[in-house]
C-alpha positions in Angstrom: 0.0 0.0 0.0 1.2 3.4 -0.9 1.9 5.9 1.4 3.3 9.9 1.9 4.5 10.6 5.2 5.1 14.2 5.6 7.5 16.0 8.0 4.5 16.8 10.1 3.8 13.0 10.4 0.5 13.3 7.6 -0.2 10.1 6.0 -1.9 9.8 2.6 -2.8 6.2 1.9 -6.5 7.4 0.1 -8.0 10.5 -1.6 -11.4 11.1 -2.2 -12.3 13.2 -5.4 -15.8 14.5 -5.2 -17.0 15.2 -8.6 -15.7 13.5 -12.0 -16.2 15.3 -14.3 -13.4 16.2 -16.9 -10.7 16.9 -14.0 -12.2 14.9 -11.4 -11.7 11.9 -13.2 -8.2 12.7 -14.4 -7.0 13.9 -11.0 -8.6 10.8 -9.2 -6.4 9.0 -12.2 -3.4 10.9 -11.4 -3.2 9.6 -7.8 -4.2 6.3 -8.5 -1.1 6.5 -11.0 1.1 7.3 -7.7 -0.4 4.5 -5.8 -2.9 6.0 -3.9 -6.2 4.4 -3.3 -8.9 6.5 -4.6 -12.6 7.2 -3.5 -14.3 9.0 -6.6 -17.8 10.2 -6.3 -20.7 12.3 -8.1 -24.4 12.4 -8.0 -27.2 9.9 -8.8 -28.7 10.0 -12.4 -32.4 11.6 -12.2 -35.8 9.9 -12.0 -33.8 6.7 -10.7 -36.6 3.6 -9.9 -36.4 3.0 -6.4 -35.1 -0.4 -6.3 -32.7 1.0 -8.4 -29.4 -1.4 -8.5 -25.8 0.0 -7.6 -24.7 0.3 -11.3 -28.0 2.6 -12.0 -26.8 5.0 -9.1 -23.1 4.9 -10.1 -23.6 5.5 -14.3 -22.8 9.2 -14.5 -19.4 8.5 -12.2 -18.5 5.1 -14.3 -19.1 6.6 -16.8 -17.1 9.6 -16.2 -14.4 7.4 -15.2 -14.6 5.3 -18.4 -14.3 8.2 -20.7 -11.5 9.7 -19.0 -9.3 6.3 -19.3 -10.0 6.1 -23.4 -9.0 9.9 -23.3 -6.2 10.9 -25.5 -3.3 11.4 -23.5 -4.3 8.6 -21.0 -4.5 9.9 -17.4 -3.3 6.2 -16.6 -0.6 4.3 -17.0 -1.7 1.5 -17.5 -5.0 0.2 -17.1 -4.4 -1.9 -13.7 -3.8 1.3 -12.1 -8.1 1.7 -12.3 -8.5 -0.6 -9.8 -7.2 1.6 -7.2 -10.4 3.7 -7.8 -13.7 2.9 -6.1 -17.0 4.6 -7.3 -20.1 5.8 -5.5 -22.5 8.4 -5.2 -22.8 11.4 -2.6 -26.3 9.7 -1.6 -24.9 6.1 -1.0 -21.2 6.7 -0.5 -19.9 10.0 0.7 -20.3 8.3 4.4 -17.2 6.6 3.5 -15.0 9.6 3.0 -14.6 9.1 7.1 -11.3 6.6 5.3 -9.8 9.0 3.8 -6.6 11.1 4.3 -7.5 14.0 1.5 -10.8 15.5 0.5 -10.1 17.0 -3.0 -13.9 18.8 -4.0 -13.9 19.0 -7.7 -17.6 19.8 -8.6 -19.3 22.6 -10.8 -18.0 26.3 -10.8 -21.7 26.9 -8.5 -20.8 28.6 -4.9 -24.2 27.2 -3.7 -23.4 23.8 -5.1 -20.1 23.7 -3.4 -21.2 24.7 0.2 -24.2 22.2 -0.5 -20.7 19.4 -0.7 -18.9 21.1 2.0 -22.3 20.5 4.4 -22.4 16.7 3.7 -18.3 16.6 3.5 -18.9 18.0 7.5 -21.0 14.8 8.0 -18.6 12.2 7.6 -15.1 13.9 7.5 -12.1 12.5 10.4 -11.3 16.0 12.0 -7.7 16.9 11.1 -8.6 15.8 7.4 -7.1 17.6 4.2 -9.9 19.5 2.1 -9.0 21.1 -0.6 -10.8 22.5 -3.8 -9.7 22.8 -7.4 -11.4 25.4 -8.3 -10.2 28.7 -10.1 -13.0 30.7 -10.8 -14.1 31.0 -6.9 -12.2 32.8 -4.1 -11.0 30.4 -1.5 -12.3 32.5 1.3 -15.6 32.6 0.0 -15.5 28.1 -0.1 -14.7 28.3 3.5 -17.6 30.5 4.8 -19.9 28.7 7.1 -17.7 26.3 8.1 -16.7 24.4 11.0 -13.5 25.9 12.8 -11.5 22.1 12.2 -12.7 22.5 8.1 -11.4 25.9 7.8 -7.7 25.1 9.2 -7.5 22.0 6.7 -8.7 23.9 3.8 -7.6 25.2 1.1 -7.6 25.2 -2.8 -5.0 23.0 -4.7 -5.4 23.9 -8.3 -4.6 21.0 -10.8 -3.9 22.1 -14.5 -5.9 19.9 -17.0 -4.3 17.0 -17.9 -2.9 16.5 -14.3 -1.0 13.8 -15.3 1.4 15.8 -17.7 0.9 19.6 -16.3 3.8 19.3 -13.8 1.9 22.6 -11.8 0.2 22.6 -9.0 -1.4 26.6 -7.5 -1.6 26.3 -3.8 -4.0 28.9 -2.3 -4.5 28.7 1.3 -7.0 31.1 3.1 -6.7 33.2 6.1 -7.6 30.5 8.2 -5.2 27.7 6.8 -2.7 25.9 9.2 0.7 25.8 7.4 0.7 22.3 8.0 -1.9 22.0 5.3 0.1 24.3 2.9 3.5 22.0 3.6 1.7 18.8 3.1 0.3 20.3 -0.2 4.2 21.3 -1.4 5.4 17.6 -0.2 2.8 16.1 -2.2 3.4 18.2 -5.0 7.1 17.5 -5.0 6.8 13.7 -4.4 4.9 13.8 -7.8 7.5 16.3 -9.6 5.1 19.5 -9.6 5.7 23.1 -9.6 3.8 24.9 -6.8 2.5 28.3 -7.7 
C-alpha cells in the first residue's frame, strides 16, 4: 500500500475526489497513478426507480471514469492502475470519505453547489482531514464560509492544470484561516509527484 508521510507525520494512503467530471476523473487517475487508493464520487442519475441497482446509481461516475481512461493522453498508466479507484455516489457513498486522508472537492463552478458538498463533507469527515478544492473561478475564502473551525484550518484550494498527469503545476492557495501544515503537506505532495507549486 502506498503511502506519503510528511515531516509533520500526515499520512496519505487514500484520496477522495468529489466530482468527476473532466478533472475529477483525471485527478482521481493521477493519484491512482502514484499509488494511492482513490474514492471518486458524483451524483445519482435523475428519476432513478427506487429499487434502483448500484450500477443505476453509479452511471454518471463510471461513466465519467470510463471516458476519462480512453481519453487521448491517457490519465493512466496503465490500465491496472483503475482498480485503485472505487465509485459511489454522494447519496450512498460519501459516508465513506470518514477513510480518507484527502478530500479533493472537484464539482461545478456553483458557490451554492459547493457549500451544499462542503455541508455533507462535515458529516462524515475525520477531523484533522485535508480538504481542498480545485477550483479557479471561486475565491478560496468565499469556499470556507460557514464552516466548521476544524474544516477551515484544513482547507484550502489545490489547483490542478488539466491533464494533471502531464501539467507538472500545482497553484496552492490557502485562506486566512489555513494551518501551514496544510500548505506544507500540499508542497510535499506536489514535489513527491514532480510538480511546480504556484
Amino acid at each position: 500500500l502506498t503511502k506519503f508521510r510528511f515531516m509533520s507525520k500526515r499520512i496519505i494512503k487514500k484520496v477522495a475526489v468529489l466530482g468527476s467530471g473532466v478533472m475529477g476523473s483525471r485527478i482521481a487517475c493521477h493519484f491512482a497513478g502514484v499509488g494511492l487508493q482513490v474514492l471518486l464520487l458524483d451524483i445519482q442519475p435523475k428519476d432513478l426507480a427506487a429499487d434502483a441497482k448500484p450500477a443505476e446509481k453509479n452511471k454518471i461516475v463510471n461513466d465519467a471514469l470510463a471516458a476519462a481512461i480512453k481519453s487521448n493522453p491517457s490519465p493512466v498508466y496503465t490500465n491496472d492502475i483503475v482498480k485503485k479507484i472505487t465509485t459511489g455516489n454522494f447519496i450512498d457513498n460519501m459516508k465513506d470519505i470518514a477513510t480518507c486522508d484527502w478530500i479533493i472537492e472537484v464539482v461545478i463552478e456553483r458557490l451554492d453547489i459547493k457549500h451544499q458538498i462542503y455541508e455533507q463533507v462535515e458529516q462524515y469527515r475525520k477531523a484533522g482531514t485535508l480538504i481542498t478544492s480545485n477550483t479557479s473561478g471561486i475565491p478560496i475564502h468565499l469556499l470556507a464560509q460557514g464552516r466548521s473551525e476544524d474544516f477551515k484550518k484544513h482547507f484550502c484550494g489545490t489547483h490542478f492544470f488539466n491533464p494533471p498527469r502531464y501539467l507538472r503545476l500545482l497553484e496552492i492557495i490557502p485562506t486566512p484561516f489555513t494551518n501551514p501544515d496544510v500548505v506544507e503537506s500540499s508542497r510535499t505532495i506536489a514535489g513527491l509527484d514532480r510538480k511546480s507549486v504556484v
